[in-house]
N, C-alpha and C positions, 0 to 999 in steps of 0.2 A: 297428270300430263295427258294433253290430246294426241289423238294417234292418225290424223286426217291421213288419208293417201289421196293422188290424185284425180281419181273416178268422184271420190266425194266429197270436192270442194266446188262450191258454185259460186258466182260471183254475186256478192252482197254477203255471202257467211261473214258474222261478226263474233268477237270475244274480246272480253275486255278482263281488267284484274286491278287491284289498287295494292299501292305501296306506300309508305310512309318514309319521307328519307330522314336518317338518322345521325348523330356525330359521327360515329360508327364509321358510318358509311363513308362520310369524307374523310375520315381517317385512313382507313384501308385503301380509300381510291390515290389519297395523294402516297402511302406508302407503293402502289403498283406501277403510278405513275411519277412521281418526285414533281409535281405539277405545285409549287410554294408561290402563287400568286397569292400576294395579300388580299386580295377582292375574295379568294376562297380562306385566308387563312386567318386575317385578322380582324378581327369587331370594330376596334375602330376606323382602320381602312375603310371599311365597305359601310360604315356610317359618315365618312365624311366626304365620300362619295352618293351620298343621299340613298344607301339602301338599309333596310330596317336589321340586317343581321348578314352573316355570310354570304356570300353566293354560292350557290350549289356548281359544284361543275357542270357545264354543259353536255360533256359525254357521261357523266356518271347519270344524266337523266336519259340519254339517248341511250346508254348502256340497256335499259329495261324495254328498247326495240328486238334487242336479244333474247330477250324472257319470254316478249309476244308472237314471236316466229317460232322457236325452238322450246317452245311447254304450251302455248296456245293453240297456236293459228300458224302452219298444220301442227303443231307438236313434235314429238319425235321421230317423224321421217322427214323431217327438215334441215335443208344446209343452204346456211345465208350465201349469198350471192352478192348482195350490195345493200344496205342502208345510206340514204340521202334524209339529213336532219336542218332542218330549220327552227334555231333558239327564238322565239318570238317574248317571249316574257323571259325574266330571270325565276329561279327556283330558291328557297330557302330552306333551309333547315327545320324539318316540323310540318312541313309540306307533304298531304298526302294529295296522290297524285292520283289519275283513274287511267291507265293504260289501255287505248284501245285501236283496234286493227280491223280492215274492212277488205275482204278481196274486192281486186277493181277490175284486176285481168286473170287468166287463165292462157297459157300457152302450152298447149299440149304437144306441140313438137320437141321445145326444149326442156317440159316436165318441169316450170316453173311457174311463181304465182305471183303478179303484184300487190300488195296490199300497202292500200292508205291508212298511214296510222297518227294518231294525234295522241299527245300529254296532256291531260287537263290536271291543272288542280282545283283542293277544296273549294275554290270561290268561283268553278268554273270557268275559269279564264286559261283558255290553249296556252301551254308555256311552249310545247315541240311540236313539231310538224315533219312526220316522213313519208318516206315510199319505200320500202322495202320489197325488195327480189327474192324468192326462193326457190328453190328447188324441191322437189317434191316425187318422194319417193312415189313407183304406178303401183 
C-alpha cells in the first residue's frame, strides 16, 4: 500500500496494477448486490444478445477505481470524494484488466487530488473511463 501525503503528489504521478476478474467475483458482487440481470447471469442470455460470455458488471469493474485511490494513488491517506465512470466496452469473465490512475489536478486549498483513470484490458482496448476526487491526508 502507498502512503502519498499531499506535499508529495505532483500532477503526472502515475500507478497502475492488474486484476484478473473471476466467477468468484460476479458471485460475491451479485450476492452484495442482488443485481440477477441475465446479461450478468446467464450464458445463454448474453450469447443471444451477441456477446461471447457473461457480462461483467459495470460497477464491479469501476469497483477497482476503489483499489486505485485507496492502495495506489495516494494510498492510505485517501478518502474518496467522488468517482465519475464511463463503461466504454463491455468486460468478461477471464478478463485481465490493467488499472491505471494519472494526477491531473492538485487543490491544495481543499487537500484534494483529481486523477484521470482508465480500465484497459488484455487486448488493450479502454473498457472504463474515470475521474476520481480525493482527499488527501497534508
Amino acid at each position: 500500500m502507498n502512503s502519498y501525503t499531499l506535499e508529495q503528489i505532483t500532477p503526472g504521478l502515475t500507478q497502475e496494477f492488474t486484476v484478473t476478474v473471476t466467477p468468484e467475483m460476479m458471485q460475491q458482487f451479485y450476492a452484495i448486490t442482488g443485481d440477477n440481470s441475465p446479461i450478468h447471469m446467464d450464458e445463454e442470455y448474453a450469447a443471444q444478445r451477441g456477446f461471447p460470455g457473461r457480462v461483467v458488471y459495470g460497477m464491479l469493474g469501476a469497483s477497482f477505481f476503489s483499489t486505485l485511490a485507496g492502495v495506489y494513488l495516494p494510498g492510505e491517506h485517501c478518502l474518496l470524494h467522488s468517482v465519475e465512470s464511463k463503461f466504454a466496452k463491455p468486460i468478461f469473465i477471464g478478463d485481465t484488466l490493467t488499472v491505471s490512475g494519472t494526477v491531473a489536478e492538485i487543490n491544495e486549498v481543499f487537500g484534494e487530488i483529481t486523477i484521470k483513470a482508465t480500465i484497459t484490458n488484455q487486448d488493450g482496448k479502454k473498457v472504463t473511463r474515470g475521474v476520481i476526487k480525493a482527499g488527501v491526508a497534508k
